[in-house]
C-alpha positions as CSV (number, residue, x, y, z in Angstrom):
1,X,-4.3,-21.8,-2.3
2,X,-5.8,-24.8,-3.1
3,X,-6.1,-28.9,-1.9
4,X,-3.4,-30.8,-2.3
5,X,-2.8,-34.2,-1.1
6,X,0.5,-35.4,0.6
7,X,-0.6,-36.7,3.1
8,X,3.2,-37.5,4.1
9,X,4.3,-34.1,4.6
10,X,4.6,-33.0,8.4
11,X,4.0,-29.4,7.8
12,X,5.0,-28.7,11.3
13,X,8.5,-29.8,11.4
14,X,8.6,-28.9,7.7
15,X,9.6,-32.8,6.6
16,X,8.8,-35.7,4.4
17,X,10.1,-39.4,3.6
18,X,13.4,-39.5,2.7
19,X,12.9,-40.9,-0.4
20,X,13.5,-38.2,-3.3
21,X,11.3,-40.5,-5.6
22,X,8.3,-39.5,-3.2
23,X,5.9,-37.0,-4.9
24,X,5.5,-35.4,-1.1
25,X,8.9,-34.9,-0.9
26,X,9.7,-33.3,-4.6
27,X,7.0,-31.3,-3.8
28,X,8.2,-29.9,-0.7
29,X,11.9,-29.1,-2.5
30,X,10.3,-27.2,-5.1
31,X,8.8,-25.3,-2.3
32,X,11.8,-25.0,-0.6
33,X,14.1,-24.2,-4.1
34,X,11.3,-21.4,-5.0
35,X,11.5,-20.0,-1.6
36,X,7.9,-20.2,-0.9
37,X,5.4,-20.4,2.3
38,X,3.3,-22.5,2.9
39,X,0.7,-21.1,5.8
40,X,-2.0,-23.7,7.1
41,X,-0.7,-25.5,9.9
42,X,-3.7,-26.4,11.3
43,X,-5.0,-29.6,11.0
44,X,-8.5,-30.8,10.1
45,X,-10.9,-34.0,9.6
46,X,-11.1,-34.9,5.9
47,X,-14.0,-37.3,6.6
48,X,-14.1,-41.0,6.3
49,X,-11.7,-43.1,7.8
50,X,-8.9,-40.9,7.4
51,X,-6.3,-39.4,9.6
52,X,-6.5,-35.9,10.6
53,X,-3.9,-34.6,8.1
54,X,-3.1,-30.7,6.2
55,X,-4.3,-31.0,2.8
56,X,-5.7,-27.2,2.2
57,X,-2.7,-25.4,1.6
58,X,-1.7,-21.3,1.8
59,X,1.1,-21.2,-0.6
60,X,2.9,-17.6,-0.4
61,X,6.3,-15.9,-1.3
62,X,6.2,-13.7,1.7
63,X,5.6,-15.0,5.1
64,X,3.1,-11.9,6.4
65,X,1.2,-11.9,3.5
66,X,-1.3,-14.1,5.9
67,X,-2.6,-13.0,9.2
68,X,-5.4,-14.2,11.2
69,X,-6.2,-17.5,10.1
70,X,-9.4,-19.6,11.5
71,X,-10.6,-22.7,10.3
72,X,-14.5,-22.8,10.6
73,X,-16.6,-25.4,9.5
74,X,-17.0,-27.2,6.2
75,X,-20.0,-25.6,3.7
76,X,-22.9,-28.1,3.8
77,X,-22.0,-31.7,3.4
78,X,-18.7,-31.4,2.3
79,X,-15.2,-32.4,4.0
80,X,-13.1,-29.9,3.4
81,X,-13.2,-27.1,6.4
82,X,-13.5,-23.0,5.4
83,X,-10.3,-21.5,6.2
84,X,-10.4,-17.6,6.9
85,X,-7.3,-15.2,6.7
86,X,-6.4,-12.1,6.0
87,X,-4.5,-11.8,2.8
88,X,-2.0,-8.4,3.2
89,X,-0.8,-7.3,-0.2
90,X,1.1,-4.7,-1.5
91,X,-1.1,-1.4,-3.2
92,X,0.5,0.6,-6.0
93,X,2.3,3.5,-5.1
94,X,1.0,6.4,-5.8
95,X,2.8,8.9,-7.9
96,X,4.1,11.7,-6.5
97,X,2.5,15.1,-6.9
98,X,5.2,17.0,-5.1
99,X,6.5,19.5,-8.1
100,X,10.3,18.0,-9.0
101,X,13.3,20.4,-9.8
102,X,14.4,20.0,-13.1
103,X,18.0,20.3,-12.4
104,X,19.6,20.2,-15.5
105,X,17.6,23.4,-16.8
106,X,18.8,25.6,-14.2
107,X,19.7,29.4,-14.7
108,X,23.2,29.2,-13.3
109,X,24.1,33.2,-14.2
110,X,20.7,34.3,-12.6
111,X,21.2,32.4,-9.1
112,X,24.9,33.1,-8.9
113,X,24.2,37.2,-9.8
114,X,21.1,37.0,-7.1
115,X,23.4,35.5,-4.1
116,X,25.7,38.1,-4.3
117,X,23.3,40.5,-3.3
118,X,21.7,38.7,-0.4
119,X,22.6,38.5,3.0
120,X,23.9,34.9,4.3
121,X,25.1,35.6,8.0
122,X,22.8,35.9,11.0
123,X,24.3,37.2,14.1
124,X,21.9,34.5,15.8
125,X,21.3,31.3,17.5
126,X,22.7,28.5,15.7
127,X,19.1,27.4,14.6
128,X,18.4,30.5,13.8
129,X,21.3,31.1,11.2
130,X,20.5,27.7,9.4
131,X,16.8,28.4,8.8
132,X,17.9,31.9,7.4
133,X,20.3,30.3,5.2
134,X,18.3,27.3,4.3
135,X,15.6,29.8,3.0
136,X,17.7,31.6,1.0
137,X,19.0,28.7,-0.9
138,X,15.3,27.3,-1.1
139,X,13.9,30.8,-2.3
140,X,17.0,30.7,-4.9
141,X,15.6,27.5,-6.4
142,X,11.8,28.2,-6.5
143,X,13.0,31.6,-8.7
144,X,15.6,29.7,-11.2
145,X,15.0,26.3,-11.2
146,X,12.1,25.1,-13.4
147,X,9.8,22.4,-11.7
148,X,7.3,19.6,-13.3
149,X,5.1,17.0,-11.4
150,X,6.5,13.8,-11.6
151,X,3.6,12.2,-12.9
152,X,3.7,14.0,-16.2
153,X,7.3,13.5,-17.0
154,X,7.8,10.8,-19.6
155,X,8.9,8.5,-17.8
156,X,11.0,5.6,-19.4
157,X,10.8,2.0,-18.6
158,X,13.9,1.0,-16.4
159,X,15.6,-2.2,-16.4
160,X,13.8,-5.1,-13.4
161,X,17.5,-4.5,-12.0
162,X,16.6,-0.5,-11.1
163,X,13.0,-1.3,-10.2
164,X,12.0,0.2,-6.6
165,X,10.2,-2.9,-5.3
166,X,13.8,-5.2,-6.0
């Protein structure tokens, strides 16, 4: 966010002089190149003798990260109008504190020598039969499958490549 002053820019149709020598135009293919936003389209007076023009820029990489923008007036005697928005950014995510299965720890033996003595068929409804089979296999991994909260596993630093957010 800030004031910048290219005056040539029509922010509306999202062009400039043709010229590539023209600091308005390098500056809107750099936005362009890094894939950026640029939010106030509104325009206001920037006092004197000069044309109403977009000078206060909202620069983002996302294009909802602003909502709800107003312009309001300028603080005392100044020229530059207030603009209001509503910035929407992304909060951490919070760590999971549903226990995990710790798969590879597993008492293969154990589970294997408990499912042959259980029952697996329901004479049922088809719903019926699954949620009796589903709790077996469930039950069978709450007894022989050690669990840990995720949040107090070490957790290693993965490459940016395996990084949720890309």
């Amino acid at each position: 966010m800030g004031d910048f002053n290219y005056p040539d820019i029509n922010w509306r149709l999202d062009t400039s002089p043709p010229d590539m020598r023209n600091p308005a135009t390098r500056f809107l293919e750099t936005l362009r190149d890094a894939y950026l936003n640029q939010h106030v389209m509104l325009r206001k007076y920037h006092g004197g003798t000069q044309n109403l023009n977009i000078q206060d820029l909202i620069i983002t990489n996302e294009e909802a990260m602003i909502s709800q923008m107003v312009l309001s007036a300028p603080v005392g005697k100044g020229h530059h109008v207030c603009i209001n928005f509503i910035f929407n950014c992304y909060t951490p995510e919070q760590p999971s504190q549903k226990p995990k299965y710790i798969y590879h720890k597993w008492d293969y033996d154990a589970i294997r020598h408990e499912a042959e003595k259980l029952n697996w068929y329901s004479n049922d409804d088809l719903e019926t039969s699954w949620n009796h089979f589903k709790y077996n296999i469930l039950n069978l991994m709450d007894k022989h499958i050690p669990k840990t909260k995720q949040n107090q596993r070490n957790k290693k630093k993965r490459p940016n490549y395996m990084m949720k957010k890309l």
